[in-house]
C-alpha positions as CSV (number, residue, x, y, z in Angstrom):
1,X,164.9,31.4,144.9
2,X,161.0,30.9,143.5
3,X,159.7,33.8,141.9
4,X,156.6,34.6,144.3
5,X,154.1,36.8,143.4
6,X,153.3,40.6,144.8
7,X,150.0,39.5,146.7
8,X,148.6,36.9,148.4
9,X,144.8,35.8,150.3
10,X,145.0,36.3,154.0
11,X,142.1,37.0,156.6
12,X,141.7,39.7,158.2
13,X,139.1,41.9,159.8
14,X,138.2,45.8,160.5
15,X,136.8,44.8,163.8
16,X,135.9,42.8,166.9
17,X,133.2,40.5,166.6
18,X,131.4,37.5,165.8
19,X,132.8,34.8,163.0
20,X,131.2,36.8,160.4
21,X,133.9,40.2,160.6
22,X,136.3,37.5,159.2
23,X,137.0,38.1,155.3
24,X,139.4,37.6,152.7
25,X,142.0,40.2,151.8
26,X,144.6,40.6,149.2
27,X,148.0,41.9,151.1
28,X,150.9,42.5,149.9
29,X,153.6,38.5,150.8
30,X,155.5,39.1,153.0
31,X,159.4,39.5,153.4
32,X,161.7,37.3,155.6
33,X,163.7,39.4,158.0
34,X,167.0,38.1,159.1
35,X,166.5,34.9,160.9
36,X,163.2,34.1,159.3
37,X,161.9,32.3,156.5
38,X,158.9,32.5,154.4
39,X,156.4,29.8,154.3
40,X,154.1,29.2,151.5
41,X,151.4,27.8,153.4
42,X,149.7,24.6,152.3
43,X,147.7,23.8,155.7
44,X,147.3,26.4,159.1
45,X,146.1,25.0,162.3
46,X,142.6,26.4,164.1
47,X,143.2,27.8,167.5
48,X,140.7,28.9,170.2
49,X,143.5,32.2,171.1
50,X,142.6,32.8,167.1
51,X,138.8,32.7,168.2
52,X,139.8,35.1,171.4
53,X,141.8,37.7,169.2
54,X,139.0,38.2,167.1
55,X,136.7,39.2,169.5
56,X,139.3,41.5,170.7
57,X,140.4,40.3,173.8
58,X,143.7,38.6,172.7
59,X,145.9,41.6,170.9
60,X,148.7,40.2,168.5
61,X,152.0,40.9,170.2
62,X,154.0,43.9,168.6
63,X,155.1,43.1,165.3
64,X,152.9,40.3,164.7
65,X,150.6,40.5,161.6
66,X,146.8,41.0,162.4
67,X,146.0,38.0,160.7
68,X,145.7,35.7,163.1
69,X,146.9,31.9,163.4
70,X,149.2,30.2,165.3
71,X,150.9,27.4,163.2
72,X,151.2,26.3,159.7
73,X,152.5,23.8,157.3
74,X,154.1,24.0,153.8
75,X,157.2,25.0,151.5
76,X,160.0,27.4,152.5
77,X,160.3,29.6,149.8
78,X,162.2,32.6,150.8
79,X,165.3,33.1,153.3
80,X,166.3,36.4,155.2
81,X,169.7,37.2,156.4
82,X,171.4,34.6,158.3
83,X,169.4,31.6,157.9
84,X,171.0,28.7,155.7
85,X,170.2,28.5,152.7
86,X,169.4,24.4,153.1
87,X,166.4,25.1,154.5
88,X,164.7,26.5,150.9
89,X,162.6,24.0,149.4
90,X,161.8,22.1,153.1
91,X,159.1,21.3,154.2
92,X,158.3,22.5,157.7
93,X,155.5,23.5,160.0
94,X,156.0,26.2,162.5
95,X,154.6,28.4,165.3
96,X,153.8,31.9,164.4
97,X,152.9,34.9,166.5
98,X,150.4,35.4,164.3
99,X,149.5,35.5,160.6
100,X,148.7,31.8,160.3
101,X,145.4,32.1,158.0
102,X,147.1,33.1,154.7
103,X,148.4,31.9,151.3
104,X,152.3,33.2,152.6
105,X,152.9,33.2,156.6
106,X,156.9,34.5,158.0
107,X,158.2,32.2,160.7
108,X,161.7,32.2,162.5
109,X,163.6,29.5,161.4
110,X,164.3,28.3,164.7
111,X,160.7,27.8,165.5
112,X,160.3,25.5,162.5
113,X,160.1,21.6,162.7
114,X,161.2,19.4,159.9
115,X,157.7,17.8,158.6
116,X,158.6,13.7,158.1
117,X,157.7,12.1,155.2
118,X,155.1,9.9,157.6
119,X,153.1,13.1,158.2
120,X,150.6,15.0,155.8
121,X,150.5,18.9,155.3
122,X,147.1,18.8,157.0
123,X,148.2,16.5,160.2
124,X,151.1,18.8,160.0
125,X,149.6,22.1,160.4
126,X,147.8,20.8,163.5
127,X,151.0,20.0,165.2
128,X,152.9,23.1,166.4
129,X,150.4,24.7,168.9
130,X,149.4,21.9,170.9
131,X,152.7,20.2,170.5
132,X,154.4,23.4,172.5
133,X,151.5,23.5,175.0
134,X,151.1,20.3,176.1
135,X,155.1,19.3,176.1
136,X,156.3,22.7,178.1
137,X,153.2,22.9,180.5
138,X,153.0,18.7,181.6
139,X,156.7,18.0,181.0
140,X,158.4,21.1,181.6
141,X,156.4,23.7,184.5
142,X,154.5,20.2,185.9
143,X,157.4,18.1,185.4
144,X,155.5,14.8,184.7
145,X,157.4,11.6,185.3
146,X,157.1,8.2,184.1
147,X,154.2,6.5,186.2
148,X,152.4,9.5,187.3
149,X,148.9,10.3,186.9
150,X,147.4,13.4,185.2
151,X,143.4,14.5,185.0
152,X,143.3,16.6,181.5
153,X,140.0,18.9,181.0
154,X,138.9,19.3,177.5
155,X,139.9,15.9,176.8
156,X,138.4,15.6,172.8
157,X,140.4,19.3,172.2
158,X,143.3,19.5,170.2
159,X,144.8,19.8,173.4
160,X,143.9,17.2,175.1
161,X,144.3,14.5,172.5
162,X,147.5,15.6,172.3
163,X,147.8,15.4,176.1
164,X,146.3,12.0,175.9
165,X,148.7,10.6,173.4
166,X,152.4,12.5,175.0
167,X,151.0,10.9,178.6
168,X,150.6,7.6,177.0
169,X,153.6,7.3,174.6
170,X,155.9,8.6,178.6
171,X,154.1,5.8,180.4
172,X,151.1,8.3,182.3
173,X,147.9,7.1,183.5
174,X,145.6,10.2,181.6
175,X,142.0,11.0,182.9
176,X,140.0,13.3,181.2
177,X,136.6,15.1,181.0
178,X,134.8,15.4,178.5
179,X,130.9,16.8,177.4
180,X,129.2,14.2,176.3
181,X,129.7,10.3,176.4
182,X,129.6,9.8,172.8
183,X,133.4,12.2,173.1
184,X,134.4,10.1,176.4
185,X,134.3,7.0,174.4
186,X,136.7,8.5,171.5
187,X,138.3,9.7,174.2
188,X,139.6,5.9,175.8
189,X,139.4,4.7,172.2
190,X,142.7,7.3,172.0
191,X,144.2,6.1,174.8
192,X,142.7,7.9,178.1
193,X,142.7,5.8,181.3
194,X,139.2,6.8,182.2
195,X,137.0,9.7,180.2
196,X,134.4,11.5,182.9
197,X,131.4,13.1,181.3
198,X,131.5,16.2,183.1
199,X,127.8,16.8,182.5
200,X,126.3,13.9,184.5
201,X,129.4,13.2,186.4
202,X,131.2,14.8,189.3
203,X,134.5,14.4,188.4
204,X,135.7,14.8,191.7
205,X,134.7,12.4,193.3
206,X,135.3,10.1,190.2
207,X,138.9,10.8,190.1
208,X,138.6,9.8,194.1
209,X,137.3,6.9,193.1
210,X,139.7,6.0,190.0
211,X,143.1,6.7,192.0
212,X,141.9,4.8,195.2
213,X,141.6,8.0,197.1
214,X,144.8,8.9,196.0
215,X,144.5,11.6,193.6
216,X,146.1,12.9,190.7
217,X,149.5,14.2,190.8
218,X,148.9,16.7,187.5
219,X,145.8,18.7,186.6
220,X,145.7,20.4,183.1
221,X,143.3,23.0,183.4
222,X,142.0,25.2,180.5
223,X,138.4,26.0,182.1
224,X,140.2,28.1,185.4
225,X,137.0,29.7,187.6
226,X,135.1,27.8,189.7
227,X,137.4,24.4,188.3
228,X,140.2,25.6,190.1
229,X,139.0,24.4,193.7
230,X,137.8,21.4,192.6
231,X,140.9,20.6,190.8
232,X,142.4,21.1,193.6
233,X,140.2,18.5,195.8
234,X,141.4,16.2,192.8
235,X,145.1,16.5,192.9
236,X,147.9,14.1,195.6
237,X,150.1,15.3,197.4
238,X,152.3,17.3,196.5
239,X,150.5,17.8,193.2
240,X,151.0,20.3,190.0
241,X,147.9,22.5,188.6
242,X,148.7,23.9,185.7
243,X,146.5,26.7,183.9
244,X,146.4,26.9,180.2
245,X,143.0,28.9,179.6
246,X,140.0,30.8,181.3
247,X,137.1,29.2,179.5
248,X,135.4,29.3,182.6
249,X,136.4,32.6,184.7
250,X,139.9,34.4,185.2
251,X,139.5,34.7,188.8
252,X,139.4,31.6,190.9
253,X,138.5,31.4,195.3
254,X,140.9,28.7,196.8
255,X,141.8,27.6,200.0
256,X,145.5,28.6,200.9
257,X,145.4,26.3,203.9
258,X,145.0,23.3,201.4
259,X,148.0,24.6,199.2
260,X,149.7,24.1,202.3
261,X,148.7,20.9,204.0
262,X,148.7,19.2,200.5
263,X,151.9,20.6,199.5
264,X,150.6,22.1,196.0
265,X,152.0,24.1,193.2
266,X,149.7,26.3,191.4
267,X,151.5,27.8,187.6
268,X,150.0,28.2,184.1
269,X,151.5,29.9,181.2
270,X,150.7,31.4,177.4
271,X,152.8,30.7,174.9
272,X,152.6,33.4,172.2
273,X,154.1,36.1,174.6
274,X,156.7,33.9,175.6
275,X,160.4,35.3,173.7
276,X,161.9,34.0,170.6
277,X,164.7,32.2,172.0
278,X,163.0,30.6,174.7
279,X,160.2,29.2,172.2
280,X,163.7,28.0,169.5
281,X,165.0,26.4,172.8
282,X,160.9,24.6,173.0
283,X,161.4,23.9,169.6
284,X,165.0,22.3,169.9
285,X,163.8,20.2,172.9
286,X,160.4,19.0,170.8
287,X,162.5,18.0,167.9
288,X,165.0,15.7,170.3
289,X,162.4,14.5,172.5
290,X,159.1,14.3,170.4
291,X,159.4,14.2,166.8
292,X,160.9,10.6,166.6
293,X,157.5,9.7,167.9
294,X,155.7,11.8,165.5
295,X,157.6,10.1,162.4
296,X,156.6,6.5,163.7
297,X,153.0,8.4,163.8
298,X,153.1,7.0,167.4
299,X,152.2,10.7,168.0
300,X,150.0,12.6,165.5
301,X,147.2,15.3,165.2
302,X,143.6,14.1,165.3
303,X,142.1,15.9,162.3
304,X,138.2,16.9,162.9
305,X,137.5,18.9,159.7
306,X,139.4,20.6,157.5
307,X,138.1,23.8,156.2
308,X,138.8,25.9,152.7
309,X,141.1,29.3,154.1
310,X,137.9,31.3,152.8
311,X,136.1,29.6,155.3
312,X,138.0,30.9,158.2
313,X,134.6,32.3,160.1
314,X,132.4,28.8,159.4
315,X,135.6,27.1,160.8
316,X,135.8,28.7,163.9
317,X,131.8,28.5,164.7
318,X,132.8,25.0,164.4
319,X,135.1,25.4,166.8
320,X,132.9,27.3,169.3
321,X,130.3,24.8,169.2
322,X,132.5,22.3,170.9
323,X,131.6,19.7,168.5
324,X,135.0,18.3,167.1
325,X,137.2,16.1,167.9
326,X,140.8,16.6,167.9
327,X,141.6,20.0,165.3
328,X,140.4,21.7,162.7
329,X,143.0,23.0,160.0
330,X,142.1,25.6,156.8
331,X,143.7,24.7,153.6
332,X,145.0,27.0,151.1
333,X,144.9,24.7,147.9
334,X,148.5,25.4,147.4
């Protein structure tokens, strides 16, 4: 086992606020429990729930460092009890509860993904979060099918490019919106269907007009509010809304009768509450299903920016300007 020093960089803050509360910190590295590793982190992924726990309103669940960030990428270096002893030295990337934005982050093993020799620290850092989300929410609660059509809001997000890519690579017509036509024309350059600017287009009655009247049979939703009608108005028969984030509003007024004539299912989820076995299980399926795609780089992150891990608060400014394309990772020079 690597010697590994007492203390390590991580980012932390004393309170809610803007980007600026975020600083740098020396804490103590962590230790592996049993069935975790230690990651010595090359490359952590930028996530808008790490922009909504820092303004408070997105706790870390119990146990979870307050560091925040979701996923990471670099060495194993340390084992805890039960976990084979194989794994030190790999390379992985992982989803964390939390603790993401550091020079050392604890994962469970089981939540790790081998990192292929195809894929860069930085491209793997950006993988984990949106990898979950999109394959669990489209494939799993809206159980997409080959041929079927899916409307993806957000579609220059991590997120949706991710969306965009999974859809494509299982045979899915993917529309998405997106804020500016500059964005929508990145967006079918990915591999979108059709990109709606959402600022000079209703995308309602675009969608009407892309599916022949038909509709679509998935919506991804991350705005929620007053989206969720329109989705609605957007989706076939028999349709799947799924709910990701409330960008725009956590309440939403709908029409129950249309739920019923058009046969619709409403569900969302969050992923960082969600248990430890039941994201290993995620992670099981991803690595079966999903990751022989990734190594052929059919499937792989769209890197925006990368930022130094001192930069934390700059990165996530970037991030709330709605400028980038794809994600934004920190790196930690290691």
């Amino acid at each position: 086992m690597a010697v590994l020093p007492e203390m390590m960089r991580a980012i932390d803050m004393d309170a809610p606020g803007d980007a600026s509360v975020l600083t740098v910190r020396e804490k103590p590295v962590p230790q592996p429990g049993a069935g975790e590793v230690l990651i010595r982190v090359s490359a952590a992924g930028v996530n808008r729930p790490d922009i909504v726990q820092r303004m408070g309103l997105y706790p870390p669940p119990p146990g979870a460092p307050s560091t925040p960030g979701l996923e990471v990428a670099g060495e194993i270096v340390a084992i805890g009890e039960g976990v084979n002893d194989a794994l030190l030295g790999q390379n992985m990337c992982a989803l964390v509860g939390g603790g993401g934005y550091a020079d050392y982050c604890i994962a469970k093993h089981d939540h790790c993904l081998p990192i292929p020799a195809s894929l860069t620290m930085e491209e793997a850092a950006a993988l984990p979060e949106t990898l979950f989300t999109v394959w669990h929410n489209v494939f799993e609660r809206a159980y997409a099918r080959d041929g079927e059509t899916m409307l993806v809001h957000g579609g220059t997000s991590g997120i949706g490019t991710m969306a965009i890519m999974l859809g494509k690579m299982f045979e899915m017509t993917v529309y998405v919106t997106c804020g500016s036509d500059e964005k929508c024309a990145k967006a079918e350059e990915l591999g979108a269907a059709a990109a709606i600017n959402y600022k000079t287009t209703d995308f309602v009655a675009e969608i009407d007009r892309l599916t022949d009247g038909k509709g679509v049979h998935i919506v991804l939703d991350m705005v929620a509010g007053d989206y969720v009608p329109r989705n609605m108005a957007c989706l076939a028969e028999g349709g799947r809304h799924v709910t990701i984030a409330v960008q725009g509003g956590l309440k939403a007024n709908i029409s129950m009768v249309d739920i019923m004539r058009k046969r619709l299912t409403l569900t969302g989820s969050t992923l960082r509450p969600r248990t430890d076995a039941f994201k290993g299980l995620l992670a099981d399926e991803i690595a079966r299903n999903v990751m022989p795609l990734v190594a052929e780089r059919a499937v792989v992150p769209i890197i925006d920016s990368r930022f130094p891990l001192e930069d934390a608060g700059k990165a996530q400014t970037y991030m709330e300007s709605g400028a980038h394309f794809g994600k934004i990772v920190l790196l930690t020079g290691q």
